[in-house]
Structure formats: C-alpha cells, structure tokens
C-alpha positions in Angstrom: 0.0 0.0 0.0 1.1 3.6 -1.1 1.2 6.1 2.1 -0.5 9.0 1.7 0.2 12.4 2.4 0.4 12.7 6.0 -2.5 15.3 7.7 -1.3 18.6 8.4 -0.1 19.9 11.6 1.3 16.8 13.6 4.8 18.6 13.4 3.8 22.5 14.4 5.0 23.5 16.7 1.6 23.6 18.7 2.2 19.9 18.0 5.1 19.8 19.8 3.9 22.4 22.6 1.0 19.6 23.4 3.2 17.3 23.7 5.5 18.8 26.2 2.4 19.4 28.1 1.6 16.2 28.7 5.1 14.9 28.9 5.3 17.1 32.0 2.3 15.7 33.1 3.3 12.2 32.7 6.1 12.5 34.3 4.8 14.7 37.3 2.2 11.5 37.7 4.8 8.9 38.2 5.4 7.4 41.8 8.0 6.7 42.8 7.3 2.7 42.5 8.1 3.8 38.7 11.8 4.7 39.0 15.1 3.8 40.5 15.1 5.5 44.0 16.7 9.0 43.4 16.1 9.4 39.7 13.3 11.5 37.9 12.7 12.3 34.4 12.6 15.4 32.6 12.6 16.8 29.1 15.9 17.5 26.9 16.7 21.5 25.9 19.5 22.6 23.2 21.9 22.8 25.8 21.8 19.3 26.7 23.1 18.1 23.1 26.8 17.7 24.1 25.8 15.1 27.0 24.0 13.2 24.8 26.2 12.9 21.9 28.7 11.8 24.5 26.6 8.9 26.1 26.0 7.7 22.6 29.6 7.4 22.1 29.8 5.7 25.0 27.0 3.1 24.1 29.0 2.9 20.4 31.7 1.6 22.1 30.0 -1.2 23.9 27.9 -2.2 21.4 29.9 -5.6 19.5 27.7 -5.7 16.6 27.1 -2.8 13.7 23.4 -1.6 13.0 21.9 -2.7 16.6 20.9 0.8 16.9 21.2 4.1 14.3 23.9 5.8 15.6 22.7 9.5 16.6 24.0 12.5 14.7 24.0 16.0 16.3 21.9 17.1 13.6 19.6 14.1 14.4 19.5 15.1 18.1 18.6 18.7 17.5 15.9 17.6 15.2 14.7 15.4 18.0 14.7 18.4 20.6 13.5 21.1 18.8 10.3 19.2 16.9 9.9 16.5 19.0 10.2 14.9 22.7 13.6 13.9 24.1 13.1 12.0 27.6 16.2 12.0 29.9 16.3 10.1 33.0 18.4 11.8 35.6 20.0 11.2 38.9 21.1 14.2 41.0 21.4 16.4 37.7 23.5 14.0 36.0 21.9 12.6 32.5 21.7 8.6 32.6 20.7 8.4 29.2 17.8 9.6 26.6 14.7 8.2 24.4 13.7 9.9 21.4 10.0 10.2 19.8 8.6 12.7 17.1 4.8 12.7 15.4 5.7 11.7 12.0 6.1 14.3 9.4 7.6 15.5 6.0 11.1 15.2 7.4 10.7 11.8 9.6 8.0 9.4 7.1 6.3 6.9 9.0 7.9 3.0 9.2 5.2 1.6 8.2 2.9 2.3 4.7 -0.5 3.1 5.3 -3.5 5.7 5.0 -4.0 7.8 7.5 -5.9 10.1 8.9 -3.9 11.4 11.8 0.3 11.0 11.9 1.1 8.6 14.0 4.2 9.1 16.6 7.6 7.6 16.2 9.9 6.2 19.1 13.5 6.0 18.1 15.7 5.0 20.0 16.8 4.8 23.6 20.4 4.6 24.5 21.4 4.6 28.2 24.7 5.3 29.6 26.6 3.2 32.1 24.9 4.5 35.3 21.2 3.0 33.7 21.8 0.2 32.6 19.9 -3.3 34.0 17.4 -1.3 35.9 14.5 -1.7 33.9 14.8 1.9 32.1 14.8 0.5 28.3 11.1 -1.3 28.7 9.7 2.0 31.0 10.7 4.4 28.3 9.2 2.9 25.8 5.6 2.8 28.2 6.1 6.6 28.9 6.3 7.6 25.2 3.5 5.8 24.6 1.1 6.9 27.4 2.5 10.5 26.2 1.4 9.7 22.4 -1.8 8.1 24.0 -3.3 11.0 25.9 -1.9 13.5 23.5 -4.7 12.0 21.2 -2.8 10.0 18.9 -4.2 6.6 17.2 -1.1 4.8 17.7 3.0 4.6 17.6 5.1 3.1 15.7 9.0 2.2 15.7 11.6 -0.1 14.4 14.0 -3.1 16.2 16.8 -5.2 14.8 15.9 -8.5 14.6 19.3 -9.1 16.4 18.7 -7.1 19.3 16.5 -9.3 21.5 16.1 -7.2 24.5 14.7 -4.7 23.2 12.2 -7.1 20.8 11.6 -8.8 23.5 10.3 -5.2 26.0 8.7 -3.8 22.5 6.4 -6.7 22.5 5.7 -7.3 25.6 4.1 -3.2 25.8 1.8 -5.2 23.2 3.5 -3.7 19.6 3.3 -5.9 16.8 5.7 -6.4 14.0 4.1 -6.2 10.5 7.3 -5.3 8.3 11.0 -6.3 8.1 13.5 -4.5 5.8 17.1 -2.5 5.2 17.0 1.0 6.9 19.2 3.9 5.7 22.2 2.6 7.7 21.8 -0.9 5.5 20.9 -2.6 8.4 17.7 -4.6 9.0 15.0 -3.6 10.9 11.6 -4.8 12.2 8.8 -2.5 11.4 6.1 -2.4 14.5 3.2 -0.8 15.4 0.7 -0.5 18.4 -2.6 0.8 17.8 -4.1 2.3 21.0 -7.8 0.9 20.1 -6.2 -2.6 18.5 -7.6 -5.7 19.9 -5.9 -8.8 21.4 -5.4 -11.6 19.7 -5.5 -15.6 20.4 -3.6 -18.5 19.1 -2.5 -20.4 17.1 0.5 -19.0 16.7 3.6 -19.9 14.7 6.8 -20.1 15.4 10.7 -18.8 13.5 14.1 -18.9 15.5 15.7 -15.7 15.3 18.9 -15.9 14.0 22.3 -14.7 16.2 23.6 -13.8 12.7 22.8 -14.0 9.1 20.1 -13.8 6.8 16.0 -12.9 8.3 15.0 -13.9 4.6 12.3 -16.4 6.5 11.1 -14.2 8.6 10.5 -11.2 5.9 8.7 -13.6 3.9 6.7 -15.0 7.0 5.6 -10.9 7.3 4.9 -10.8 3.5 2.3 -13.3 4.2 0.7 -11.2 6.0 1.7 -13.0 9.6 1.9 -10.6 12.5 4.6 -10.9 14.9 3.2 -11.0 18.3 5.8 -11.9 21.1 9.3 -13.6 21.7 9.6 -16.6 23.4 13.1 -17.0 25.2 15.0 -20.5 25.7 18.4 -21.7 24.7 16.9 -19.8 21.1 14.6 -16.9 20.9 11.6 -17.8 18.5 9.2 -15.1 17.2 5.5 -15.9 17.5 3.6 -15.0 14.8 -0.2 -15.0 14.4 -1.8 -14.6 10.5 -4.7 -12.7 9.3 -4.5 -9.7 12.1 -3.1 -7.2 9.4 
C-alpha cells in the first residue's frame, strides 16, 4: 500500500507544545514505585546536546555488533529536541541516558505504509549510559512515550528493532507492539517495522513459530511478514523464536 500524504499539523509547533504538556504531566504523575530511587525524568533543551552525543559514544563503544541501533547524529539530536520529545532520566542532575520520539512528518515518514488520517508518533531509540543500565529503564521508556502519544490523542505509535537485538524485541512486544514489516533501513541494516494501535484488539492462538537468527540472513522471517503473519511476542530458551499469528493485518 502507497502512504498517503500525511494530515497537516502533527509537526507544528503547537504539536510539539501539546506534547511537552503532557510529557510534564506524565512525568509529574509517576510514583516513585516507577523509577530507580533517586532518579526523575525530565525533558531534553538545546543545551543538553553535548551530553548526549557523548553517552552515545559511550554506548557505540560497547555495542559488538554494527546496526543494533542508528547511531545518533547532532543534527539528528537537534531535530529530536526542537520538533519532538527527548526523555532524559536523571540522577542528582546528571543525564543517565535519553529516548527519542517525534509525530511523524515531512522530514521523519512513517515506518510503516498506510493511510492515515492522523500521523502517527515515532519512538527511536533509547540509549542509556553506564549509570542506567539493568534497571528496567529501556522497557519504562518505551511505556512513557507511549502513554504520552496516548493521551496526547494520537491513534497509535510506531518504531523499528533489529531482529538481532533481543532485548529490546523482547520489551517492544511485551508493551503489546506488533511487528508487521522487516526490511534495510538507511544505515543498511535490517529492521523490524512495529506498530501498536491504541484501540487494537488482542489476539489468540495459534500462533507460529521462527528462530531468530544470532547472525545472518531474516529472509524467513521477511517472507513470514509478506504473508501477512503478525509478529506477536518472543519466546526465550536456549533460542529466541518469534511468534507470529496470520490474518491480524
């Protein structure tokens, strides 16, 4: 399916102003059940660029395999700031990392194909520095952006995964995203496309099953999604195995 032209106005700057508003008022309703003791949330301003160019440095370094996230340009960063939401999780002042999410517009396209008649709003990516890391932040970032998206009125989210990075497959599907595309993204690197739809409803087995690979070609499992199979959850052993239901496109 062709996408249409997007509806005006998702990427005003009203746009943006709503959803700062109720970014702020997401994060002044959390309790503190919701966060590592001594942290709090807040959003990102021009002047916080440098700090998070250098925690994704950082996260470069650690990372053993190419294209298990896009890499964040400055330009990318400012883009992120100044039309859309950065999230920073913060402990006594110091930034612990960021998560990115925009409406989509005529610079950032949605993943997915599709006719709509509201934009829907993109997460991209959250990197964490070494101070956040195995506290749960990853899989409460991506609930945040999309309660944000949620009662700022959109339909639904989407976002992209490799199919190589299983943590973050895994916490994607388990906040009830579904993967409904598969292809190369700009860096050459393959990505999952998934979506959640606020109003979508659940779904019931049977379900199939694919290994993900460590490695290699996801020919099977972009031909699986050209069938018109859903991805619904991972399932975790000595593998991880995709489960994908059919007819829920």
């Amino acid at each position: 399916m062709t996408a249409n032209p997007l509806p005006a106005g998702p990427g005003s700057s009203a746009g943006r102003d709503r959803l700062h508003d109720v970014a702020n008022s997401c994060f002044d309703d959390l309790q503190a059940s919701d966060k590592p003791a001594g942290t709090n949330l807040r959003l990102a301003a021009m002047t916080d660029i440098p700090a998070l160019i250098e925690i994704t440095e950082w996260a470069t370094r650690q990372t053993d395999r190419e294209g298990l996230f896009l890499r964040m340009s400055e330009a990318l960063l400012t883009d992120f700031v100044r039309d859309g939401i950065v999230l920073l999780p913060v402990l006594n002042s110091k930034i612990l990392g960021y998560s990115n999410a925009m409406p989509a517009n005529g610079n950032h396209a949605p993943f997915l194909d599709g006719s709509y008649r509201q934009a829907p709003g993109l997460l991209f990516g959250t990197v964490l520095g070494p101070e956040a890391r195995a506290q749960g932040w990853h899989g409460r970032l991506i609930r945040i952006r999309m309660d944000i998206f949620r009662k700022a009125g959109f339909a639904s989210v989407q976002c992209t995964v490799s199919p190589y990075n299983r943590i973050s497959l895994g916490n994607l599907l388990a906040a009830e995203f579904r993967a409904y595309g598969l292809k190369d993204m700009l860096d050459g690197h393959p990505r999952f496309l998934l979506r959640h739809d606020f109003e979508q409803k659940a779904l019931s087995g049977p379900f199939r099953k694919l290994e993900l690979p460590v490695s290699g070609s996801v020919a099977d499992h972009e031909a699986m999604l050209a069938d018109g199979y859903v991805g619904v959850s991972l399932e975790r052993g000595e593998t991880s195995a995709l489960c994908y239901a059919a007819g829920t496109g």
